[in-house]
ZADO-176518 format. One record per residue (C-alpha): x, y, z. Coordinates in pm, whole numbers, padded with zeros to 5 digits, always signed. Layout:
XYZ/...
//
This chain:
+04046+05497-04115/+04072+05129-03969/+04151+05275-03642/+03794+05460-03676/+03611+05182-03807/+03737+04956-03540/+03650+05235-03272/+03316+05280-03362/+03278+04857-03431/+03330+04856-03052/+03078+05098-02896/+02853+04961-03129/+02915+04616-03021/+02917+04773-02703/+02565+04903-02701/+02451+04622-02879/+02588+04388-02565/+02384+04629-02320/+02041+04594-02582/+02105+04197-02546/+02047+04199-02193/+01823+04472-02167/+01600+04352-02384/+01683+04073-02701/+01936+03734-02630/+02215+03781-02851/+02089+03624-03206/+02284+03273-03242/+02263+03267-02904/+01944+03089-02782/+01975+02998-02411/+01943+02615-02323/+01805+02497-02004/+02119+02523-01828/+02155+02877-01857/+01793+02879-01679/+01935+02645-01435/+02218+02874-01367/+01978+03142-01295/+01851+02947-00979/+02193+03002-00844/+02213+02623-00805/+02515+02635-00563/+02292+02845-00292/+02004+02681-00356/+02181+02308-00279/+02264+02454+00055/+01908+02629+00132/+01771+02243+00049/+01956+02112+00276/+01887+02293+00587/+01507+02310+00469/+01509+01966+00476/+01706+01884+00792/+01426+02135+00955/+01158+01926+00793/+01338+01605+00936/+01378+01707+01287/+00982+01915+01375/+00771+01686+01565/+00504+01491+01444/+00472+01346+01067/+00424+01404+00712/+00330+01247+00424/+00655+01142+00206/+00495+01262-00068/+00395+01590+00085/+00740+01650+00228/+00902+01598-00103/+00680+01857-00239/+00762+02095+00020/+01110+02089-00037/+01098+02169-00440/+00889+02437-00339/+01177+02561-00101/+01380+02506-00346/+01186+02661-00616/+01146+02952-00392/+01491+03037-00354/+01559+02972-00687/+01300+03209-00839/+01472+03480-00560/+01850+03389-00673/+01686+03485-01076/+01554+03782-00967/+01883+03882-00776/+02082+03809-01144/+01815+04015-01322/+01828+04332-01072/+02223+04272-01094/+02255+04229-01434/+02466+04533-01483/+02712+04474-01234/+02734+04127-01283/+02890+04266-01613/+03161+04433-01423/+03266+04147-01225/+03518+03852-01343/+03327+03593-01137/+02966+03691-01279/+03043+03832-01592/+02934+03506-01759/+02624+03483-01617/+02379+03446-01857/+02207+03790-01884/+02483+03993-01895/+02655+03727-02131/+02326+03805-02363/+02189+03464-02341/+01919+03515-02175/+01712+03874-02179/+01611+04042-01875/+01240+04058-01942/+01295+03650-01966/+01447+03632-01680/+01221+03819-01466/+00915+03657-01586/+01092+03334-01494/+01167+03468-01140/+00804+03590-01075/+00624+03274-01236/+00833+03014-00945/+00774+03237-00699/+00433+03280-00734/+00398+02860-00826/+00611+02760-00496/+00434+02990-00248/+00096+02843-00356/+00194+02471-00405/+00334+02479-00061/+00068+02640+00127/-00176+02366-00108/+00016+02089-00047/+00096+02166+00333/+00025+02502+00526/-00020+02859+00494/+00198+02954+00800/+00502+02727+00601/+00370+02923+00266/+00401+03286+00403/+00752+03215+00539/+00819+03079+00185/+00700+03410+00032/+00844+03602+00313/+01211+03452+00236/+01171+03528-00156/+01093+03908-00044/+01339+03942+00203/+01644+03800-00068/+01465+03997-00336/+01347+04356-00207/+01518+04417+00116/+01882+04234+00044/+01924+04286-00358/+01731+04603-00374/+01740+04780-00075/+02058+04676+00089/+02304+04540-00141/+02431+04880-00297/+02366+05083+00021/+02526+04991+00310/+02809+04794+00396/+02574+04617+00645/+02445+04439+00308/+02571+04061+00392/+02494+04158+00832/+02110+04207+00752/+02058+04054+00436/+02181+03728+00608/+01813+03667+00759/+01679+03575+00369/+01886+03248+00373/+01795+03165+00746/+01438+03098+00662/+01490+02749+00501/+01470+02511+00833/+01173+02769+00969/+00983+02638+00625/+01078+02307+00653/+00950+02249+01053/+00654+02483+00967/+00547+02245+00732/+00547+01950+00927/+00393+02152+01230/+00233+02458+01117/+00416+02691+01401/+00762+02834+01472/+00864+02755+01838/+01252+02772+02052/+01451+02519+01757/+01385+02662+01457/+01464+03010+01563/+01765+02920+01690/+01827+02746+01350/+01747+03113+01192/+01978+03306+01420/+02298+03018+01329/+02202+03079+00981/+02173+03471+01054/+02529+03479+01247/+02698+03220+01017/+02592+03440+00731/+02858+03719+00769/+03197+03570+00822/+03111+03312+00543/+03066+03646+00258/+03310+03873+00429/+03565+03593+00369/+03481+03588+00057/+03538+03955-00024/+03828+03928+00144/+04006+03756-00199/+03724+03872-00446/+03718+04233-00304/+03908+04380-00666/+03526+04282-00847/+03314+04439-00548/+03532+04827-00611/+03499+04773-00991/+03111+04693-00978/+03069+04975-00676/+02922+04762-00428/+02993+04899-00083/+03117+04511+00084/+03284+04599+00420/+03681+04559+00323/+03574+04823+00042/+03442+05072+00297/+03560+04976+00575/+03947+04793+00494/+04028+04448+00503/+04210+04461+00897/+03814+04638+00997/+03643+04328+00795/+03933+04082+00945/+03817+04182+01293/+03432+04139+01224/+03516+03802+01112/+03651+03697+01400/+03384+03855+01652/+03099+03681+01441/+03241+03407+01497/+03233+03386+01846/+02875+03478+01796/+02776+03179+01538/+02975+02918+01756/+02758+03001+02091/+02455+03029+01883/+02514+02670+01719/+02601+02501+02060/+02283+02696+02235/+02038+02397+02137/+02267+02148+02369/+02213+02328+02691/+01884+02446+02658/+01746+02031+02598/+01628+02078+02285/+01941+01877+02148/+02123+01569+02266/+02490+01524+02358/+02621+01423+01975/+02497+01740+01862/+02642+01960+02165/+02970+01773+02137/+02998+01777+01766/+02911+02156+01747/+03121+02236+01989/+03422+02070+01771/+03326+02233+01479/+03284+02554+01612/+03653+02505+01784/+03808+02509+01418/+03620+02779+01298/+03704+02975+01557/+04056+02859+01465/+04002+02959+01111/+03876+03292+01155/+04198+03362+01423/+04429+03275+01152/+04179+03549+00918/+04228+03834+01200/+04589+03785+01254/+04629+03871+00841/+04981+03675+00789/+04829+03390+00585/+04707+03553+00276/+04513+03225+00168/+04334+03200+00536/+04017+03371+00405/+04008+03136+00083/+04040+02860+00359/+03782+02977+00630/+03510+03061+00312/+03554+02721+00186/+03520+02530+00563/+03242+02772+00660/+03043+02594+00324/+03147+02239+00548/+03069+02358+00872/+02682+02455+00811/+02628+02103+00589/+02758+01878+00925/+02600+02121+01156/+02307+02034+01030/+02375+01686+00927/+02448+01639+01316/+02154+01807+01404/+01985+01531+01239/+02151+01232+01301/+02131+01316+01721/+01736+01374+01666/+01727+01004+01524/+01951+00874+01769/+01786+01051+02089/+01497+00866+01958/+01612+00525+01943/+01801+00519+02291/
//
């Protein structure tokens, strides 16, 4: 009798968990702002600001301060509205997953109506206010960013192909594109090469994550490469990106557009990622993933800090 009471106690809490998300916050249970903060994905977003702005920083000519400041909530408005709209597409196998399972839609504090009215209200907000407060060229690659994250990585690409994280990278490439676009209003040689780092950095940085979080990716059936493919396969395409991002981040030196701090500095950080993702390929340190994932997060925030600092300096020698 208790064992039947407590059986059916569970799939109704069970359903009642899936309801909560679907439609109705758990009662009790009233979100706060942080759980809409955590829907931004504030960790990504902190990153996609920073690039943004050190693209904003380095495009010729001027902006207002006030101007500039707006353009960069707007970026990162932008990618927050796209990182909501991933957790509300996701919500079911973020409920699968250790690391997500807390989220706050499948956790029930927030419902998924909520949360996608939330997503499509910044969106829609950041893609005007920047092409208001600056241009429309900076505007449409706002809105084509939030698309790309939303409809051709989360929707399209995510559950489909193991090539998820090797295409989807372009959605969190756009941020320095905005941020020069808004100063200048075009897209010449720099930026795109600040896409394409982004674009190549993109894949060893995930696929050394899945590396130690791969148990969560084969419970929520999301086809990540050392699922499909094996870790020694995803170990290998580590490595060979690598090679790619480093001569892709040290491009800018010889082609003039950069100075020598940059070229030297790049070419020193690429060095020990290269070093990093060796250690990766060989396979004999199991925490070398946990180690390269963690540097890669370093290696793009003094990339571009460099990238700054030698367009200030090349200007007062």
């Amino acid at each position: 009798m208790n064992k039947s009471v407590t059986s059916t106690t569970m799939t109704a809490s069970a359903h009642g968990a899936e309801a909560d998300w679907l439609g109705f916050a758990q009662s009790g249970q009233l979100a706060t702002w942080r759980d809409y903060f955590e829907l931004l994905k504030p960790r990504v977003v902190s990153l996609v600001v920073f690039t943004g702005i050190c693209g904003l920083m380095i495009a010729p000519g001027s902006i207002n301060p006030i101007l500039a400041a707006i353009a960069i909530l707007c970026i990162a408005v932008g990618a927050g509205a796209a990182g909501a709209f991933n957790m509300w597409y996701e919500a079911d196998t973020d409920a699968l997953m250790r690391r997500t399972a807390n989220r706050p839609i499948p956790a029930g504090r927030i419902a998924k109506p909520e949360a996608l009215a939330f997503a499509v209200t910044l969106a829609g907000a950041s893609v005007v206010l920047m092409g208001l407060a600056t241009n429309w060229v900076a505007a449409g690659l706002l809105l084509a960013s939030i698309l790309y994250y939303t409809h051709i990585y989360t929707v399209w690409l995510k559950r489909r192909t193991p090539q998820n994280i090797v295409i989807g990278g372009g959605a969190g490439a756009f941020p320095p594109v905005i941020g020069w676009a808004a100063v200048t209003g075009d897209v010449t040689l720099l930026p795109a090469l600040l896409f394409a780092i982004i674009f190549l950095w993109t894949p060893p940085h995930f696929w050394a994550l899945s590396l130690f979080v791969k148990g969560d990716y084969e419970r929520a059936g999301i086809p990540m490469l050392p699922v499909v493919a094996g870790e020694r396969a995803t170990r290998l395409q580590i490595w060979l990106y690598t090679w790619a991002l480093v001569a892709a981040a040290i491009a800018p030196w010889p082609l003039g557009l950069t100075g020598a701090t940059y070229g030297l500095v790049s070419t020193a950080l690429g060095v020990l990622f290269l070093v990093g993702a060796f250690r990766v390929w060989r396979g004999e340190d199991m925490k070398a993933p946990k180690h390269l994932f963690a540097y890669s997060v370093l290696y793009l925030f003094v990339l571009f800090g460099t990238l700054v600092a030698d367009h200030y300096l090349g200007r007062s020698l």
